[in-house]
N, C-alpha and C positions, 0 to 999 in steps of 0.2 A: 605236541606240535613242534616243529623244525621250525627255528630262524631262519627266514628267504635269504637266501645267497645273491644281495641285494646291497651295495656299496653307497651309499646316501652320501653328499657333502653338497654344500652351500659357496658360492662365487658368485662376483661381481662377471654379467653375462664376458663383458670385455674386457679380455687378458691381458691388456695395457695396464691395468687397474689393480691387478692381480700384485701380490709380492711375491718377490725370485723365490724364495723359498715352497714357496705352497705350489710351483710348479714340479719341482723336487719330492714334495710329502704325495700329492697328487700319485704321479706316476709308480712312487712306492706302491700304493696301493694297486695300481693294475698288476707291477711284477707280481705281489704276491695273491693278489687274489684275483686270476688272470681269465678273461674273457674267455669261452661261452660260459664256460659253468658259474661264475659269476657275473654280475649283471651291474654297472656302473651308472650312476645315477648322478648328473650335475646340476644342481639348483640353480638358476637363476635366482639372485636373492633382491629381486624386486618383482615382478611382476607375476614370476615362473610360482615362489611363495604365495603371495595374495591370493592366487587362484588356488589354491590348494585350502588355504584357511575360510576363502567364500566358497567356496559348494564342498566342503565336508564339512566344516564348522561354520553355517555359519552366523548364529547365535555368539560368538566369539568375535564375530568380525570387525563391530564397531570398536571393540575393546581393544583389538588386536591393529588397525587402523590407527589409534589414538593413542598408543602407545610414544614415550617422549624422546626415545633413540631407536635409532635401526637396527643395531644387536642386538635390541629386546625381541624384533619382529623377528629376527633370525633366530633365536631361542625359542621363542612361543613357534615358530614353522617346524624347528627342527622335533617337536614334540607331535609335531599333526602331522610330518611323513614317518615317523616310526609308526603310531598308531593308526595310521592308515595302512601304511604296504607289511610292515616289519622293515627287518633287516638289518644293517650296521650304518651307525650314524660315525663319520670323524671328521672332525675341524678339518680343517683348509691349511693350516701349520704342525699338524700330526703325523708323524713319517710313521709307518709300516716295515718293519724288518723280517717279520715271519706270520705265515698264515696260520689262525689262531681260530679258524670257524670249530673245530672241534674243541676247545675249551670253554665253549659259550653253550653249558650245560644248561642252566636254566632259563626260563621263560622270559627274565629279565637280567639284563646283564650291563653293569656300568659302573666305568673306571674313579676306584678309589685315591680320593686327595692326598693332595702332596703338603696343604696345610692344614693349619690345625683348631679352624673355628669352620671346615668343611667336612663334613663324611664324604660326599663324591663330588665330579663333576660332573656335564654336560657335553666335556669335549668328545667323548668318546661313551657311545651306550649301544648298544646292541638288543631288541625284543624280536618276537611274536607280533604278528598284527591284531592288535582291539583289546588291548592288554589292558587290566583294570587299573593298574598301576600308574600307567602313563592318561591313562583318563582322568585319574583321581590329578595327577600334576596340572591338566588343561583347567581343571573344575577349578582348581584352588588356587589359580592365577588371579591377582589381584593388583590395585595402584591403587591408592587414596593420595588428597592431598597431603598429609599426615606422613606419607614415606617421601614425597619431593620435598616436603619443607625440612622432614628432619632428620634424612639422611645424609651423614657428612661428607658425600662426596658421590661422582657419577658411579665410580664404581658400585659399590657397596649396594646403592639403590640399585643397579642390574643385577647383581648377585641376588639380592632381598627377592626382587620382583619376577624373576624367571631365571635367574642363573644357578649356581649352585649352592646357595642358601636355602631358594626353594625348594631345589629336587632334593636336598639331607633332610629338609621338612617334615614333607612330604613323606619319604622314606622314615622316618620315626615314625611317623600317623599309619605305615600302612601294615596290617596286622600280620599278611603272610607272609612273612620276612623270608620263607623258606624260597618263596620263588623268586628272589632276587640275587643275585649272585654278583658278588665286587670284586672288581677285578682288581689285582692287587698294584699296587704303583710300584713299588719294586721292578716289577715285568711292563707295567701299563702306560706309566706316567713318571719315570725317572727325571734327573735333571737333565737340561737339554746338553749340555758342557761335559756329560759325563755318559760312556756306553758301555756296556758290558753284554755279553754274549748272550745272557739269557734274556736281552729286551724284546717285545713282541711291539711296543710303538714306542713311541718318544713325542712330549709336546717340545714343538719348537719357539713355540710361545712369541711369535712376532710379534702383540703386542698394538696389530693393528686388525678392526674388523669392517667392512662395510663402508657404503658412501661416509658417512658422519666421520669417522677415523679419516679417511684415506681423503677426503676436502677439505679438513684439517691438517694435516700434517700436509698437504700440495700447499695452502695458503704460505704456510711457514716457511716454505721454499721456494718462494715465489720466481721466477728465473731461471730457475734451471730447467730445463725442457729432457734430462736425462727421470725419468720416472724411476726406471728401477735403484738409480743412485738414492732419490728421494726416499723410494720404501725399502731401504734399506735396514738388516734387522740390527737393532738398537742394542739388545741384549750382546750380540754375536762383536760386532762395531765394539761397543766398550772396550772390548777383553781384545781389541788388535788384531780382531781376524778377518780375513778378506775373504767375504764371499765365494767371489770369484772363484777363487783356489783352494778353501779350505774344505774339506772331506770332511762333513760337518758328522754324516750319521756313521764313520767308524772311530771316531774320535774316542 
Protein backbone atom coordinates (compact mmCIF):
# COMPACT_ATOMS: atom_id res chain seq x y z
CA UNK A 1 0.00 0.00 0.00
CA UNK A 2 1.20 3.89 -0.93
CA UNK A 3 1.45 6.53 1.66
CA UNK A 4 -1.69 9.14 0.64
CA UNK A 5 -0.11 12.10 -0.70
CA UNK A 6 -1.69 13.82 2.14
CA UNK A 7 0.29 16.89 4.15
CA UNK A 8 -1.27 16.76 7.78
CA UNK A 9 -0.17 19.67 10.32
CA UNK A 10 -1.96 21.07 13.51
CA UNK A 11 -2.68 25.27 14.13
CA UNK A 12 -4.00 27.45 16.41
CA UNK A 13 -7.54 28.03 13.70
CA UNK A 14 -6.27 32.02 14.15
CA UNK A 15 -3.05 33.11 12.58
CA UNK A 16 -2.57 35.94 14.91
CA UNK A 17 -1.70 33.09 17.32
CA UNK A 18 0.43 31.42 14.95
CA UNK A 19 4.47 32.23 15.25
CA UNK A 20 6.30 33.99 12.23
CA UNK A 21 8.03 31.10 11.63
CA UNK A 22 5.63 28.35 11.14
CA UNK A 23 4.17 30.75 8.45
CA UNK A 24 7.57 30.01 6.75
CA UNK A 25 7.80 26.02 7.65
CA UNK A 26 3.99 25.96 6.42
CA UNK A 27 4.32 27.29 2.94
CA UNK A 28 7.84 25.19 2.64
CA UNK A 29 5.72 22.40 2.49
CA UNK A 30 3.18 23.65 -0.28
CA UNK A 31 6.51 24.62 -2.52
CA UNK A 32 7.57 21.33 -2.18
CA UNK A 33 4.84 19.13 -2.02
CA UNK A 34 2.73 21.36 -4.40
CA UNK A 35 -1.11 21.09 -4.85
CA UNK A 36 -3.20 18.97 -6.84
CA UNK A 37 -1.19 16.03 -6.64
CA UNK A 38 -0.85 16.58 -3.08
CA UNK A 39 -3.40 17.35 -0.64
CA UNK A 40 -2.85 19.86 2.48
CA UNK A 41 -4.52 19.30 5.44
CA UNK A 42 -4.80 22.20 8.35
CA UNK A 43 -5.88 21.06 11.91
CA UNK A 44 -7.53 23.13 13.78
CA UNK A 45 -5.99 22.16 17.16
CA UNK A 46 -9.06 22.61 19.21
CA UNK A 47 -12.25 21.62 18.07
CA UNK A 48 -11.23 20.51 14.21
CA UNK A 49 -9.08 17.52 16.71
CA UNK A 50 -11.91 16.73 19.26
CA UNK A 51 -14.01 15.74 16.54
CA UNK A 52 -11.70 13.64 14.86
CA UNK A 53 -10.70 11.58 18.38
CA UNK A 54 -14.91 11.41 19.20
CA UNK A 55 -16.32 9.63 16.12
CA UNK A 56 -13.19 7.41 15.28
CA UNK A 57 -11.90 6.90 18.85
CA UNK A 58 -14.04 7.31 20.72
CA UNK A 59 -13.45 4.86 23.59
CA UNK A 60 -10.24 7.33 23.96
CA UNK A 61 -12.31 10.26 24.40
CA UNK A 62 -12.65 10.80 28.01
CA UNK A 63 -8.93 9.91 28.28
CA UNK A 64 -8.05 12.07 25.52
CA UNK A 65 -10.46 15.05 27.00
CA UNK A 66 -8.71 14.64 30.48
CA UNK A 67 -5.56 14.97 29.37
CA UNK A 68 -3.52 17.88 31.82
CA UNK A 69 -1.91 20.03 28.72
CA UNK A 70 -2.99 20.78 25.22
CA UNK A 71 0.15 19.36 23.34
CA UNK A 72 -0.72 16.23 24.87
CA UNK A 73 -4.12 16.55 22.98
CA UNK A 74 -2.27 17.57 20.02
CA UNK A 75 0.09 14.51 20.16
CA UNK A 76 -2.66 11.92 20.97
CA UNK A 77 -4.76 13.83 17.59
CA UNK A 78 -1.75 13.79 15.60
CA UNK A 79 -1.74 9.74 16.04
CA UNK A 80 -5.64 9.43 15.08
CA UNK A 81 -5.15 11.52 11.70
CA UNK A 82 -2.25 9.32 10.62
CA UNK A 83 -4.16 6.25 11.37
CA UNK A 84 -7.09 7.37 10.04
CA UNK A 85 -6.28 9.03 6.61
CA UNK A 86 -2.40 8.15 6.24
CA UNK A 87 -0.12 10.42 5.06
CA UNK A 88 2.59 12.86 6.39
CA UNK A 89 2.37 14.43 9.66
CA UNK A 90 4.89 17.78 10.40
CA UNK A 91 5.00 20.12 13.21
CA UNK A 92 4.05 23.69 12.48
CA UNK A 93 8.03 24.68 13.03
CA UNK A 94 9.45 22.03 10.53
CA UNK A 95 10.63 23.65 7.33
CA UNK A 96 10.58 21.32 3.98
CA UNK A 97 13.61 21.81 1.59
CA UNK A 98 13.00 18.80 -0.76
CA UNK A 99 10.27 16.48 -1.64
CA UNK A 100 10.96 13.26 -0.13
CA UNK A 101 7.57 11.24 -0.74
CA UNK A 102 9.72 8.68 -2.68
CA UNK A 103 11.99 7.99 0.25
CA UNK A 104 9.13 6.86 2.49
CA UNK A 105 9.62 3.18 1.51
CA UNK A 106 7.89 1.60 4.11
CA UNK A 107 4.61 1.26 5.66
CA UNK A 108 5.80 3.27 8.51
CA UNK A 109 8.06 6.06 8.53
CA UNK A 110 9.46 8.51 11.42
CA UNK A 111 12.10 10.93 12.01
CA UNK A 112 14.96 9.68 13.94
CA UNK A 113 16.26 11.78 17.29
CA UNK A 114 18.65 14.19 17.54
CA UNK A 115 19.07 13.16 21.34
CA UNK A 116 20.09 10.68 23.09
CA UNK A 117 17.52 9.03 25.73
CA UNK A 118 15.07 9.30 22.27
CA UNK A 119 15.07 6.73 19.37
CA UNK A 120 12.50 8.96 17.44
CA UNK A 121 10.26 11.80 17.44
CA UNK A 122 6.78 12.71 16.76
CA UNK A 123 7.53 15.83 14.98
CA UNK A 124 7.71 14.37 11.67
CA UNK A 125 6.05 10.59 10.77
CA UNK A 126 4.80 9.57 7.75
CA UNK A 127 2.15 5.82 7.42
CA UNK A 128 -0.33 3.88 5.61
CA UNK A 129 -3.88 4.34 6.99
CA UNK A 130 -4.94 1.57 10.12
CA UNK A 131 -1.47 0.77 10.50
CA UNK A 132 -0.91 -1.61 13.40
CA UNK A 133 1.93 0.29 14.77
CA UNK A 134 0.35 3.45 15.35
CA UNK A 135 -2.64 1.49 16.91
CA UNK A 136 -0.42 -0.26 19.23
CA UNK A 137 0.86 3.87 20.22
CA UNK A 138 -3.20 4.93 20.65
CA UNK A 139 -3.67 1.57 22.90
CA UNK A 140 -0.59 2.18 25.14
CA UNK A 141 -1.33 5.70 25.85
CA UNK A 142 -1.51 6.07 29.43
CA UNK A 143 -1.47 8.98 32.61
CA UNK A 144 -1.61 7.68 36.20
CA UNK A 145 -1.26 9.88 39.15
CA UNK A 146 2.10 8.17 39.66
CA UNK A 147 3.69 10.11 36.33
CA UNK A 148 2.26 13.83 37.55
CA UNK A 149 3.55 13.42 40.82
CA UNK A 150 6.69 12.02 39.81
CA UNK A 151 7.78 13.34 36.87
CA UNK A 152 10.36 16.15 37.34
CA UNK A 153 9.04 18.51 35.13
CA UNK A 154 6.29 19.40 32.36
CA UNK A 155 8.40 18.32 29.99
CA UNK A 156 9.46 14.91 30.52
CA UNK A 157 5.81 14.02 31.52
CA UNK A 158 4.58 14.95 27.82
CA UNK A 159 7.42 13.15 26.37
CA UNK A 160 6.60 9.97 28.99
CA UNK A 161 2.86 10.21 28.13
CA UNK A 162 2.48 10.70 24.30
CA UNK A 163 5.64 12.40 22.99
CA UNK A 164 8.70 10.75 22.02
CA UNK A 165 9.40 8.51 24.99
CA UNK A 166 6.29 6.87 24.18
CA UNK A 167 6.37 6.40 20.40
CA UNK A 168 10.66 4.80 21.16
CA UNK A 169 8.44 2.75 23.51
CA UNK A 170 6.49 1.56 21.74
CA UNK A 171 8.79 1.05 18.86
CA UNK A 172 10.94 -1.42 21.08
CA UNK A 173 7.62 -3.39 21.97
CA UNK A 174 6.70 -3.58 18.37
CA UNK A 175 7.96 -6.98 16.65
CA UNK A 176 8.04 -5.95 12.82
CA UNK A 177 10.55 -3.64 13.07
CA UNK A 178 11.09 -4.33 9.34
CA UNK A 179 8.16 -2.11 8.45
CA UNK A 180 9.14 0.89 10.16
CA UNK A 181 11.73 2.83 8.52
CA UNK A 182 13.80 6.00 10.46
CA UNK A 183 14.42 8.48 8.93
CA UNK A 184 17.79 9.60 9.50
CA UNK A 185 18.33 13.30 11.33
CA UNK A 186 21.33 13.90 9.44
CA UNK A 187 18.84 14.51 6.40
CA UNK A 188 15.50 14.86 8.77
CA UNK A 189 16.08 16.66 11.93
CA UNK A 190 19.48 18.47 11.85
CA UNK A 191 20.22 21.55 14.02
CA UNK A 192 18.03 24.36 13.25
CA UNK A 193 21.59 26.93 13.11
CA UNK A 194 22.98 24.73 10.84
CA UNK A 195 22.13 23.68 6.63
CA UNK A 196 23.72 21.61 4.45
CA UNK A 197 22.50 20.80 1.03
CA UNK A 198 21.57 17.35 1.56
CA UNK A 199 18.66 18.46 4.33
CA UNK A 200 15.04 17.14 3.35
CA UNK A 201 13.54 19.17 6.61
CA UNK A 202 14.85 20.95 9.54
CA UNK A 203 13.22 21.40 13.04
CA UNK A 204 12.95 25.03 13.79
CA UNK A 205 12.19 24.26 17.20
CA UNK A 206 10.11 27.41 18.35
CA UNK A 207 9.77 25.97 21.39
CA UNK A 208 6.24 27.19 21.61
CA UNK A 209 2.94 24.81 21.17
CA UNK A 210 -0.82 25.54 21.52
CA UNK A 211 -3.06 27.71 23.64
CA UNK A 212 -1.13 26.60 27.11
CA UNK A 213 2.30 27.91 25.52
CA UNK A 214 1.24 30.80 23.56
CA UNK A 215 -1.21 32.27 27.08
CA UNK A 216 1.66 31.96 28.76
CA UNK A 217 4.18 33.39 27.12
CA UNK A 218 1.16 36.56 26.19
CA UNK A 219 0.79 36.89 30.15
CA UNK A 220 4.65 37.36 30.36
CA UNK A 221 4.39 40.26 28.05
CA UNK A 222 1.61 41.66 29.07
CA UNK A 223 1.54 45.21 27.01
CA UNK A 224 2.76 44.92 24.21
CA UNK A 225 -0.01 44.40 21.67
CA UNK A 226 2.97 43.55 18.76
CA UNK A 227 2.03 39.49 18.97
CA UNK A 228 4.58 38.42 16.48
CA UNK A 229 7.44 40.47 18.63
CA UNK A 230 5.98 38.52 21.65
CA UNK A 231 6.29 34.81 19.83
CA UNK A 232 9.17 35.65 18.81
CA UNK A 233 11.78 32.48 18.44
CA UNK A 234 13.84 32.45 21.50
CA UNK A 235 16.46 29.91 20.11
CA UNK A 236 16.97 32.36 16.86
CA UNK A 237 16.82 35.85 19.30
CA UNK A 238 19.72 34.34 21.58
CA UNK A 239 22.25 33.90 18.93
CA UNK A 240 21.34 37.95 17.62
CA UNK A 241 19.44 37.06 14.70
CA UNK A 242 16.63 39.12 13.48
CA UNK A 243 13.85 37.46 12.12
CA UNK A 244 12.91 39.84 10.11
CA UNK A 245 16.00 39.54 7.83
CA UNK A 246 17.66 36.63 8.57
CA UNK A 247 17.39 33.70 5.75
CA UNK A 248 17.05 31.42 8.42
CA UNK A 249 16.63 27.95 6.04
CA UNK A 250 19.90 28.59 3.92
CA UNK A 251 21.94 29.33 6.66
Amino acid sequence: MMIPKIIHQIAPKNKKRWHPIWEKCHLSWKKQFPEPEYKHVLWNDDKNIDSIVSKNYPQYFNFYKNLPYHIMKIDFARLCILHSYGGIYADMDMFCYKNFYDELDSNVNIIESISSDEKVQNSLMASVPNHRFLQMCIDLCKITDQDIIYSPCKEVLIKKVLGPYHLSNVLNLYELKEEIKILPSEHFNGKYYFFDSKCRTRHMLTGLWGTDDIKVHFEKNKGNSNLQKILKNKYLSDKGINLDTFDFYKN
